[in-house]
GUTOR-136867 format. One line per 8 residues: their letters; for each residue x, y, z of C-alpha. Coordinates in Angstrom, 2 decimals. Last residue first. Layout:
N
a) X:Y:Z ~ ...
***
This chain:
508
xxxxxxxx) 162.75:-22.26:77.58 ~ 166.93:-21.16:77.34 ~ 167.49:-17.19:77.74 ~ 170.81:-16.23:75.54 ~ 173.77:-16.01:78.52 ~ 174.86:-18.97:78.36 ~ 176.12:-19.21:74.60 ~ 174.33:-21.34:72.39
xxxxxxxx) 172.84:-18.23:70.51 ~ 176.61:-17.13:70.06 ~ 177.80:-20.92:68.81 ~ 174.87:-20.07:65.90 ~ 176.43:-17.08:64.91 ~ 179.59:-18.29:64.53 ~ 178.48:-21.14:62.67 ~ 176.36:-18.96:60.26
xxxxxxxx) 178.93:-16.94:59.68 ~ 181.30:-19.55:58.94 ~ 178.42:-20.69:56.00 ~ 178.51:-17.66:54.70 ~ 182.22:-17.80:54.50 ~ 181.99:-21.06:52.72 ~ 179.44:-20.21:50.03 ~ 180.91:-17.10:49.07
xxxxxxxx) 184.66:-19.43:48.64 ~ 182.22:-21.46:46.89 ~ 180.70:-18.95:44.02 ~ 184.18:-18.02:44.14 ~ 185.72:-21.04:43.28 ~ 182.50:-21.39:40.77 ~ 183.47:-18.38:39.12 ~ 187.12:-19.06:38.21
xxxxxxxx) 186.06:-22.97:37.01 ~ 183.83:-21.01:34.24 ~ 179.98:-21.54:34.75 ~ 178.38:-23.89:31.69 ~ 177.26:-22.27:28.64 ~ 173.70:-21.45:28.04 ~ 170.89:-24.19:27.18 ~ 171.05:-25.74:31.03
xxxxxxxx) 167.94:-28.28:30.34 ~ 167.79:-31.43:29.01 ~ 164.21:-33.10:28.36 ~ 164.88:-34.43:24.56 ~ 167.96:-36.67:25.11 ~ 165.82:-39.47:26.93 ~ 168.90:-42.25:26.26 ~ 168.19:-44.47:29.37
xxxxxxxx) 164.68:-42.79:31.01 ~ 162.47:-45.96:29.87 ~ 164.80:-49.05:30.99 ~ 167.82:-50.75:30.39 ~ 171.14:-50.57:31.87 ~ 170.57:-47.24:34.00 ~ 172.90:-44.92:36.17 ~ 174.63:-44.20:32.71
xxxxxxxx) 177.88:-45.80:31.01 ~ 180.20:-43.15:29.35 ~ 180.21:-42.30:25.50 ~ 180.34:-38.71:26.24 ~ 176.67:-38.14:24.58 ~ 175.88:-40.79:27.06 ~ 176.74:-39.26:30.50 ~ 175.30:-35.72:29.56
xxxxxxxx) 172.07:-37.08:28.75 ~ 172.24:-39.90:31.49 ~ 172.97:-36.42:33.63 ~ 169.01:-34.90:32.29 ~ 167.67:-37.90:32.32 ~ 168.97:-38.17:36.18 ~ 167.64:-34.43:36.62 ~ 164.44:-35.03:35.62
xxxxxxxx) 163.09:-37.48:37.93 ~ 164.52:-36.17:40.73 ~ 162.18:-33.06:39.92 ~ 159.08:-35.33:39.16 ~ 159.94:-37.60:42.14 ~ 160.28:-34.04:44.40 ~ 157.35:-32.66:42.94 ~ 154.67:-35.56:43.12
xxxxxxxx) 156.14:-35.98:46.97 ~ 155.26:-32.53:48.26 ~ 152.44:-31.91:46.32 ~ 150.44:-34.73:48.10 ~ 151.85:-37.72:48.86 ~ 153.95:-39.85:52.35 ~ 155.66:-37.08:52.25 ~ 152.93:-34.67:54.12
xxxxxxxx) 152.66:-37.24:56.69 ~ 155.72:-36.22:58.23 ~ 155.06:-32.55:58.28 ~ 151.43:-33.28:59.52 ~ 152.61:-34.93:62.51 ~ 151.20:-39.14:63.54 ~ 149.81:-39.24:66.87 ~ 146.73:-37.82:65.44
xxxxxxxx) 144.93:-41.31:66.05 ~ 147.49:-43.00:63.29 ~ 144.10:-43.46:60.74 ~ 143.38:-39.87:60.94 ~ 147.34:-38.53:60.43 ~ 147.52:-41.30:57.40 ~ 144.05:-40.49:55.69 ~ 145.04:-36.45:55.94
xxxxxxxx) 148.80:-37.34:53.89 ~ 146.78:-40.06:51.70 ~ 144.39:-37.56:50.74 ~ 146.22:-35.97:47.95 ~ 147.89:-39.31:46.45 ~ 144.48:-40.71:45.88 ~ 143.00:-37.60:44.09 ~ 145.81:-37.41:41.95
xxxxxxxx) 145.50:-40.93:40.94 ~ 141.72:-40.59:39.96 ~ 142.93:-37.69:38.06 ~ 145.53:-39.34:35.96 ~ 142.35:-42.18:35.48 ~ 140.16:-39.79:33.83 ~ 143.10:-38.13:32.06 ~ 143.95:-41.14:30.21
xxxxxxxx) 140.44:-41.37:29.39 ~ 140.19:-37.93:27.84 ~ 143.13:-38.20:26.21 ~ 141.93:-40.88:24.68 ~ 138.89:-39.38:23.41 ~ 140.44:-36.04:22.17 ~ 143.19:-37.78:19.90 ~ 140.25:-40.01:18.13
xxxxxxxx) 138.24:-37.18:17.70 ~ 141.75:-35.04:16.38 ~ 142.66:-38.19:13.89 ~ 138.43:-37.93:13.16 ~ 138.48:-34.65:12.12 ~ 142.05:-34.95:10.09 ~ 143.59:-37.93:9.10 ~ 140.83:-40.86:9.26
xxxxxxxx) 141.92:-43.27:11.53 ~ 142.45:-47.26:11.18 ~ 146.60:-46.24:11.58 ~ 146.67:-43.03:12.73 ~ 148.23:-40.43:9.73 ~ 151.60:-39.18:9.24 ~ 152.10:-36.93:5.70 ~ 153.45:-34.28:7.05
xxxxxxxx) 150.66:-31.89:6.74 ~ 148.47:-34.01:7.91 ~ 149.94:-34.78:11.04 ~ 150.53:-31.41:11.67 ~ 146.86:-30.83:11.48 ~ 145.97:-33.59:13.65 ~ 148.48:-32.08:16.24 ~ 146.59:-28.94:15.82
xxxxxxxx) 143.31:-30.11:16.36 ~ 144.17:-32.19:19.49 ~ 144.98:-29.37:21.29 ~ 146.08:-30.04:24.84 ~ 147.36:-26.93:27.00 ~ 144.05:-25.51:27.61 ~ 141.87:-28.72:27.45 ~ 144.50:-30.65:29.34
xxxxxxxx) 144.44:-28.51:32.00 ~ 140.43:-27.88:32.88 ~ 140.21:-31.43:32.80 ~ 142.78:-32.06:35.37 ~ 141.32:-28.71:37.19 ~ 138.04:-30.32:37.54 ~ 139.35:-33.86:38.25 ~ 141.54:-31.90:41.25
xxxxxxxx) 138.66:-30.02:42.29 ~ 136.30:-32.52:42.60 ~ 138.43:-35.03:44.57 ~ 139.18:-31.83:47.04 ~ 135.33:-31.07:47.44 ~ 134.59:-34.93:48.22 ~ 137.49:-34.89:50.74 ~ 137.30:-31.61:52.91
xxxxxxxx) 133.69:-32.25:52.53 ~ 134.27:-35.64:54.86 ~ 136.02:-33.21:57.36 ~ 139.39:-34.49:58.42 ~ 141.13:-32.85:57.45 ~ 140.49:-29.10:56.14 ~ 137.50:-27.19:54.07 ~ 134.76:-27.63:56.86
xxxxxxxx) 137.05:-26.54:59.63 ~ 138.21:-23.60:58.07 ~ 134.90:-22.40:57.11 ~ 133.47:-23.68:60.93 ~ 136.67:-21.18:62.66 ~ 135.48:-18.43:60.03 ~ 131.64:-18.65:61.20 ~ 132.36:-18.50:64.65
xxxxxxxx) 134.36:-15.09:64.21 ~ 137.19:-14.56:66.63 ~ 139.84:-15.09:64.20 ~ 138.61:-12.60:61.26 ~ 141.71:-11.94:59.81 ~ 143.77:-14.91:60.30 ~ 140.63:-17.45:59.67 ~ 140.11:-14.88:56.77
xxxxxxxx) 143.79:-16.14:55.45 ~ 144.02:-19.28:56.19 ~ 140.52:-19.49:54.45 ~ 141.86:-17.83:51.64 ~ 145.11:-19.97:51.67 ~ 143.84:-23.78:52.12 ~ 140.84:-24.24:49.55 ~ 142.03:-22.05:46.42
xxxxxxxx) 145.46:-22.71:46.81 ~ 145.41:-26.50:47.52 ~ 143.17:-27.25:44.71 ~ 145.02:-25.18:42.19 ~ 148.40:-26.51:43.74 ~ 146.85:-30.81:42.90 ~ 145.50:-29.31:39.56 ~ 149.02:-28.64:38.52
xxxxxxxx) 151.01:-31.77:39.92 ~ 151.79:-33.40:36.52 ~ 148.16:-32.08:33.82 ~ 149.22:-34.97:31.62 ~ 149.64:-37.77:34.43 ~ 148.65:-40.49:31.71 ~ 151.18:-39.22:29.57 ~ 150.24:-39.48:25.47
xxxxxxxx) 153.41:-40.34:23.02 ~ 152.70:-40.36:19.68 ~ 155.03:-42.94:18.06 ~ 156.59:-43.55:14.84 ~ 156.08:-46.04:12.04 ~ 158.37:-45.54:9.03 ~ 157.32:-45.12:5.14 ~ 160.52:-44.59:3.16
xxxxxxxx) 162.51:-41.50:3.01 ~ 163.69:-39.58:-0.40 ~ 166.61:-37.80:0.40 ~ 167.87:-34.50:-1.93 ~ 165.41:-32.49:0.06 ~ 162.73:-34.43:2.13 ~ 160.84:-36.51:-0.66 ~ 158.39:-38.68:1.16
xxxxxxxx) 156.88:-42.68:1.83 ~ 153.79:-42.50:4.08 ~ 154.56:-41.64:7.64 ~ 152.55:-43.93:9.91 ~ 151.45:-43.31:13.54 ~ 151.30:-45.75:16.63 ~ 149.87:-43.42:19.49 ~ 151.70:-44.51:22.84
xxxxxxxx) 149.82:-44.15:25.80 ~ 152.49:-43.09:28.63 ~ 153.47:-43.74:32.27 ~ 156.53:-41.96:33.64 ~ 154.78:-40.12:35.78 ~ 152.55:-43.03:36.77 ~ 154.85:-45.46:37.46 ~ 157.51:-43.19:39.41
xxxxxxxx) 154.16:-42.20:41.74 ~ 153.34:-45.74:42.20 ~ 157.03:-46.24:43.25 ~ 156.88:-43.57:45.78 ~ 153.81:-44.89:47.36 ~ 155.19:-48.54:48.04 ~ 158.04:-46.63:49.31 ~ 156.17:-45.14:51.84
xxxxxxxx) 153.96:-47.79:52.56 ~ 156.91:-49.75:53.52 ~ 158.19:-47.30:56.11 ~ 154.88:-46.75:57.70 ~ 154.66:-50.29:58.17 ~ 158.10:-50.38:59.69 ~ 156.92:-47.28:61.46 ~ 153.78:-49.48:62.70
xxxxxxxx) 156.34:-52.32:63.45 ~ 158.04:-50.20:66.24 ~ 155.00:-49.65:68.03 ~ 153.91:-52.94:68.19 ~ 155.60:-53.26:71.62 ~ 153.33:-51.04:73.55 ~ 154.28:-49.51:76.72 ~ 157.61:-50.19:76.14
xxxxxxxx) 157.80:-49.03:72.54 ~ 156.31:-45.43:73.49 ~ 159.30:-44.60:75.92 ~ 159.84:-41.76:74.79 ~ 161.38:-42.35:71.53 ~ 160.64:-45.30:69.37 ~ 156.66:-44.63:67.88 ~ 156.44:-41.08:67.94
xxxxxxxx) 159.81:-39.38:69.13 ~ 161.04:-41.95:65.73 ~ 158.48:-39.92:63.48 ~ 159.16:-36.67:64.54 ~ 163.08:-37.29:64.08 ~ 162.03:-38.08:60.56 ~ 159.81:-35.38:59.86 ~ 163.19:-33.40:61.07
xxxxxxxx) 165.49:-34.66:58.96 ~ 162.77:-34.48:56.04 ~ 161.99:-30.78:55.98 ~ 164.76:-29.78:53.97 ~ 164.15:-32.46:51.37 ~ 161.08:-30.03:50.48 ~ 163.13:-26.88:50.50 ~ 165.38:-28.50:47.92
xxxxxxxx) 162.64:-29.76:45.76 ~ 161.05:-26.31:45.96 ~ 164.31:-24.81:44.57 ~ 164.80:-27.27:42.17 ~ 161.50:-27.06:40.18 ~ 162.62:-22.88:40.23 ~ 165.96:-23.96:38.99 ~ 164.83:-26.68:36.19
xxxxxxxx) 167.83:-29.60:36.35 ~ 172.03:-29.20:36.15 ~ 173.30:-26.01:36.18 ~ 174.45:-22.76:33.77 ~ 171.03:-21.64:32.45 ~ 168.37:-23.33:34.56 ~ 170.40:-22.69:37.78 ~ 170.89:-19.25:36.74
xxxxxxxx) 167.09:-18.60:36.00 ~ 166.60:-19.99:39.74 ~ 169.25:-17.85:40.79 ~ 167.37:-14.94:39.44 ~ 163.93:-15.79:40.86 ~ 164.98:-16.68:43.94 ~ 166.54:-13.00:44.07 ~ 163.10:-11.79:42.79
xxxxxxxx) 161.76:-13.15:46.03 ~ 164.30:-12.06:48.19 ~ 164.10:-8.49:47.08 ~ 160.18:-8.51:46.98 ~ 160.03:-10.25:51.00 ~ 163.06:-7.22:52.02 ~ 160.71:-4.15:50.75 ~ 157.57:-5.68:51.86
xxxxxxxx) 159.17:-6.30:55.24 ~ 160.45:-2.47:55.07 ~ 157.46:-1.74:54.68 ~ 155.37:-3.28:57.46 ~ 158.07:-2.48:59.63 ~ 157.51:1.75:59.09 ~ 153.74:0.86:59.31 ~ 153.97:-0.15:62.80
xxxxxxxx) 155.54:-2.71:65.60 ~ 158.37:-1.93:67.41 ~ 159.09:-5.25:69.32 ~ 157.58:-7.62:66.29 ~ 157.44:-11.12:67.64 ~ 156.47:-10.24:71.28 ~ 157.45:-12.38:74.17 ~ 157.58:-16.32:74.57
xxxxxxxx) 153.87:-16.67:75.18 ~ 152.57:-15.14:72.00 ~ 154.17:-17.59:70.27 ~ 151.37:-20.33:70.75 ~ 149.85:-20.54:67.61 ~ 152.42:-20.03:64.50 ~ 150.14:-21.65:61.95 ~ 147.05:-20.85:62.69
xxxxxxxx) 147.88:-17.21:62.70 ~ 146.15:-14.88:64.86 ~ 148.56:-15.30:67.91 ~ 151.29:-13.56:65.39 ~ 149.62:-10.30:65.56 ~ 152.29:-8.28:64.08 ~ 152.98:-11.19:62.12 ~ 149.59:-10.62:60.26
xxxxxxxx) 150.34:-7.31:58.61 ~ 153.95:-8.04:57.45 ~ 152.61:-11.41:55.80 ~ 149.56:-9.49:54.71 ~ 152.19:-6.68:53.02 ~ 154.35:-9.18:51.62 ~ 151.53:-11.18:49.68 ~ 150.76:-8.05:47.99
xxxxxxxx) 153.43:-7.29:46.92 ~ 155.05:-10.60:46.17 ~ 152.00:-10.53:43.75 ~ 153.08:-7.52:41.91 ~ 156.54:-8.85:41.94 ~ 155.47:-11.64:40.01 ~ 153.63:-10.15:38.02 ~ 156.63:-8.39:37.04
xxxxxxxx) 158.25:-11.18:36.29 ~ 155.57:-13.56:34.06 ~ 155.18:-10.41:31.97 ~ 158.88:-10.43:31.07 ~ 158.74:-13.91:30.61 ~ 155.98:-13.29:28.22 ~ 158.02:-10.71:26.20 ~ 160.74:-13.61:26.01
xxxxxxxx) 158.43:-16.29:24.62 ~ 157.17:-13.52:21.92 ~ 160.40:-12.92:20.89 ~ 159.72:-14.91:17.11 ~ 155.98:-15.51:17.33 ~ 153.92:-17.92:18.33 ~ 153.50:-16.69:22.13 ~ 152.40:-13.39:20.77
xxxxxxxx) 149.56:-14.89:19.17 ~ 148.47:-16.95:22.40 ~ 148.89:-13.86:24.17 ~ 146.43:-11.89:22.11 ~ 144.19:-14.80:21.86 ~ 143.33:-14.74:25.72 ~ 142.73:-18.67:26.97 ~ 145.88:-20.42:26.29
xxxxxxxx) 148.23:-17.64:26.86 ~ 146.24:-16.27:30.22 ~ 146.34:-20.33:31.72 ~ 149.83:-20.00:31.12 ~ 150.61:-16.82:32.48 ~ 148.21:-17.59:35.95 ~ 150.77:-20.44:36.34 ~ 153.67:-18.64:36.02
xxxxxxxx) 152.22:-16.10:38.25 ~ 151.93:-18.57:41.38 ~ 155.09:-20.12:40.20 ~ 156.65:-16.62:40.69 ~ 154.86:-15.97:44.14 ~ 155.80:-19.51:45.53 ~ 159.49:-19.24:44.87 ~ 159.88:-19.17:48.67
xxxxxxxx) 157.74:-16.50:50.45 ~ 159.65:-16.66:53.64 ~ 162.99:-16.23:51.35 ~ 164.02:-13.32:54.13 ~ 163.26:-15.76:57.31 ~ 159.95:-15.43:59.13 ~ 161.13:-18.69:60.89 ~ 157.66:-20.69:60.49
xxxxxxxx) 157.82:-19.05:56.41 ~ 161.66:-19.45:55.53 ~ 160.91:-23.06:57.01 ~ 161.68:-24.21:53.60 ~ 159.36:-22.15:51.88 ~ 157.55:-24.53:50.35 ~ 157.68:-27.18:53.36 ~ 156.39:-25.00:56.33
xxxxxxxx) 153.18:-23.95:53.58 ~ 152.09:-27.17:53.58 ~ 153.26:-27.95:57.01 ~ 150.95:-24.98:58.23 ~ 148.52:-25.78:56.12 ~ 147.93:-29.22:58.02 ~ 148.44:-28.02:61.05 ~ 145.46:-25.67:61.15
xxxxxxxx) 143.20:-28.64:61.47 ~ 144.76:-29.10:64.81 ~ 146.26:-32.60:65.90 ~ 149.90:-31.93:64.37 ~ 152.03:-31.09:67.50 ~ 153.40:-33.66:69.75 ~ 155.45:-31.07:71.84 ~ 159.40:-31.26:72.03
xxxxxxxx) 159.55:-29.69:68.54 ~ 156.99:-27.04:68.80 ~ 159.00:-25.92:72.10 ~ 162.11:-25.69:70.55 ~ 160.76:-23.70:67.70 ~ 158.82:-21.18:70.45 ~ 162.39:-20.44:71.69 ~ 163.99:-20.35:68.56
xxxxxxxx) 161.16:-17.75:67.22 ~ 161.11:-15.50:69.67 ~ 164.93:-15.45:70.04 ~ 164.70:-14.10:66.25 ~ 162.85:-10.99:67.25 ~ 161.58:-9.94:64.06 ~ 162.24:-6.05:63.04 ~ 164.31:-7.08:59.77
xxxxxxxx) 163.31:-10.34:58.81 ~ 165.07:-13.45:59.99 ~ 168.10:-15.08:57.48 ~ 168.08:-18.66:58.49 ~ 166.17:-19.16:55.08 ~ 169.06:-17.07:53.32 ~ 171.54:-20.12:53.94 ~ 169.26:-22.52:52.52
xxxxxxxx) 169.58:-20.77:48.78 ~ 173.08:-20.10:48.76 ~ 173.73:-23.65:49.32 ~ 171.39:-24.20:46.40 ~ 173.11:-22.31:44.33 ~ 177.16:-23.73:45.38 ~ 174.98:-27.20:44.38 ~ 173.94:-26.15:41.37
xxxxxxxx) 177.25:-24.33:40.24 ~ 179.30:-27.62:41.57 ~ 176.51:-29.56:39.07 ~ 177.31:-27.90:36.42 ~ 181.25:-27.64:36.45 ~ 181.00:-31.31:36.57 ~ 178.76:-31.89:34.01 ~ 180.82:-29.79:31.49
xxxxxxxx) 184.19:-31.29:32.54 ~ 182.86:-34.64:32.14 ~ 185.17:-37.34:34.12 ~ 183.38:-36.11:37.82 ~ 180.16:-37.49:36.31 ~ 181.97:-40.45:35.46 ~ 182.67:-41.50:39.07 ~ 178.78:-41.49:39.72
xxxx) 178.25:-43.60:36.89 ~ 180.80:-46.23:37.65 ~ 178.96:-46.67:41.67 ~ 175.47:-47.14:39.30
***
């Protein structure tokens, strides 16, 4: 694995993409520091420091905090310029897809030739339409920052907003869209000229982001303090923790990369000038078919709209029992988010899985199921396993989900919601997916160039068919200035950061 890592610096083309990626992503963290226009950043530092000397993580409201903490990267807690994330463009994604499968005007259009790029354009501006929209509640509901769940408790350092109004309402729409769409556009860069899916990227980045400081939370709980005096099994709980964690991450490898493989014949053919014998290839059916999809559906539709009318109506009884019912650790927190997810599994696979058609193709080419019928029964047979394998995708969904709200009720509360949150959930299925992806992705590059990969043996050794980064790779010129950018930002950032420090900013 050492060899592979000094061959990536031996490909020219792999090099130049993965110093674009990582000029990108430094890019990317640097605009999270970057506070709205009409926030009072001192606000926020002072009511940060205080979150992270306090325990934290024992209110129901917690839990979508971190969820929504993670995605953006912090952007969201710090009101920074990306405090959306990539969330609105995944959000319309999404909606795209379902639209494509379901209305047969899109599903036509996605068949033919442009019809991928006319859906893209769709895909973009409803994205900004719903960066709208989200803009103007974030804009709305920071004026009366003790209203969110998620930033309770700043009310006590000063105000947020010092000239509240309409006139910062817009210009916070104005500077949400712009950093949304700019997301957007280095995402599509990444994709083009890097190494791995931008937009997956992004989130992946923003995720890892949290994890210096889910671990310092962690060690405060059971090192720091004082804690492994007063009870000397402390320690051996975060060695527990520890091992659970990885015991988690490898089921979640396992089932990613976990596949039914449909044996299928090819009877003997005329291709051209070559006449091919009968061969036996394989049909290959994930377990984890619908990936992390139904876990966001769930998420959205229980943890933002009652977020969102716990924000708006925050004094009503009714609102506070909504938002209790539908979070940890309510037991209909946990049978409506198990339904959900198998709903939504189910829900996926019959959109994006057609049975019919690959039983046509079959056909066509001459492959047929071995004991099957080609045809109505290939597509029966097709349906019915896929609709087992999705049975027990779902089941593993579910698990993964709940282990973040079983952890934080089984530790007492001592345990925080941002370090429990990669222990499963979203969080985790994205960043192995992501991971996942871009080592094929540089065994591609590795192997075509007749160099050793990170693996011996194994399933993702010589997976040529998942690489991104169609378009050319960046030119050397652009990526010294894409890092010469990159450095003075990053000067800025120190400079500004040695001024906070200085004695006379206000300390809590």
């Amino acid at each position: 694995m050492i060899s592979a890592f000094a061959n990536i610096w031996r490909v020219p083309e792999l090099r130049d993409r993965i110093l674009f990626t990582l000029a990108m992503v430094i890019i990317v963290r640097l605009g999270v520091a970057v506070t709205l226009p009409g926030v009072d950043a001192g606000v926020i530092k002072l009511w940060l420091d205080d979150q992270m000397s306090g325990a934290g993580g024992n209110d129901p409201a917690a839990a979508v905090g971190a969820l929504l903490n993670v995605f953006s990267g912090g952007a969201l807690q710090q009101c920074g310029l990306f405090a959306l994330g990539i969330m609105p463009y995944i959000s319309a994604s999404i909606m795209m897809q379902l639209m494509t499968a379901v209305v047969p005007k899109l599903s036509k259009l996605s068949r033919e030739e442009g019809g991928r790029v006319k859906i893209n354009q769709y895909t973009r501006f409803l994205t900004i339409a719903i960066a709208l929209v989200q803009g103007f509640l974030l804009g709305q509901s920071l004026q009366n920052p003790q209203n969110i769940p998620y930033m309770s408790g700043i009310e006590k350092f000063g105000p947020l907003i010092p000239d509240p109004g309409w006139g910062f309402v817009l210009l916070t729409v104005l500077t949400i869209v712009a950093g949304t769409m700019l997301l957007m556009w280095i995402g599509d860069q990444i994709t083009e000229r890097g190494i791995g899916n931008g937009i997956s990227l992004i989130i992946t980045v923003n995720i890892i982001a949290a994890l210096p400081g889910a671990l310092v939370q962690a060690w405060k709980t059971y090192i720091g303090g004082g804690k492994a005096v007063e009870n000397p099994f402390q320690p051996m709980i975060l060695v527990g923790l520890v091992a659970l964690l990885l015991v988690v991450i490898a089921a979640v490898v396992a089932i990613t990369q976990a596949q039914r493989r449909i044996a299928v014949q090819y009877a003997k053919r005329v291709v051209g000038r070559k006449q091919l014998t009968g061969q036996t290839q394989y049909l290959p059916l994930k377990v984890n078919y619908a990936g992390v999809m139904p876990i966001i559906f769930a998420t959205a539709i229980l943890s933002l709209p009652t977020l969102l009318i716990r924000s708006i109506w925050a004094n009503s009884a009714w609102s506070v029992k909504l938002f209790e019912a539908l979070n940890p650790p309510s037991i209909s927190f946990y049978l409506i988010s198990a339904l959900m997810i198998f709903f939504f599994s189910y829900f996926w696979v019959a959109t994006m899985f057609q049975p019919s058609e690959i039983a046509e193709n079959l056909k066509k080419s001459g492959g047929y199921v071995p004991g099957v019928r080609p045809g109505k029964p290939t597509a029966d047979f097709l349906d019915f396993t896929m609709t087992r394998l999705t049975f027990a995708g779902a089941f593993f969904l579910t698990i993964i989900y709940i282990i973040p709200s079983l952890l934080v009720s089984a530790t007492g509360q001592k345990l925080n919601y941002i370090v429990a949150s990669f222990f499963g959930g979203t969080s985790l299925l994205i960043l192995v997916g992501v991971l996942l992806d871009i080592l094929r992705q540089t065994e591609t590059h590795l192997l075509q160039r007749h160099y050793d990969g990170f693996l011996r043996k194994g399933k993702i050794r010589g997976k040529y068919d998942r690489r991104q980064g169609g378009g050319a790779a960046a030119s050397s010129t652009l990526i010294v200035y894409l890092w010469a950018f990159a450095a003075v930002l990053v000067l800025l950032g120190i400079v500004a950061w040695f001024i906070n420090r200085s004695p006379g900013v206000p300390t809590p």
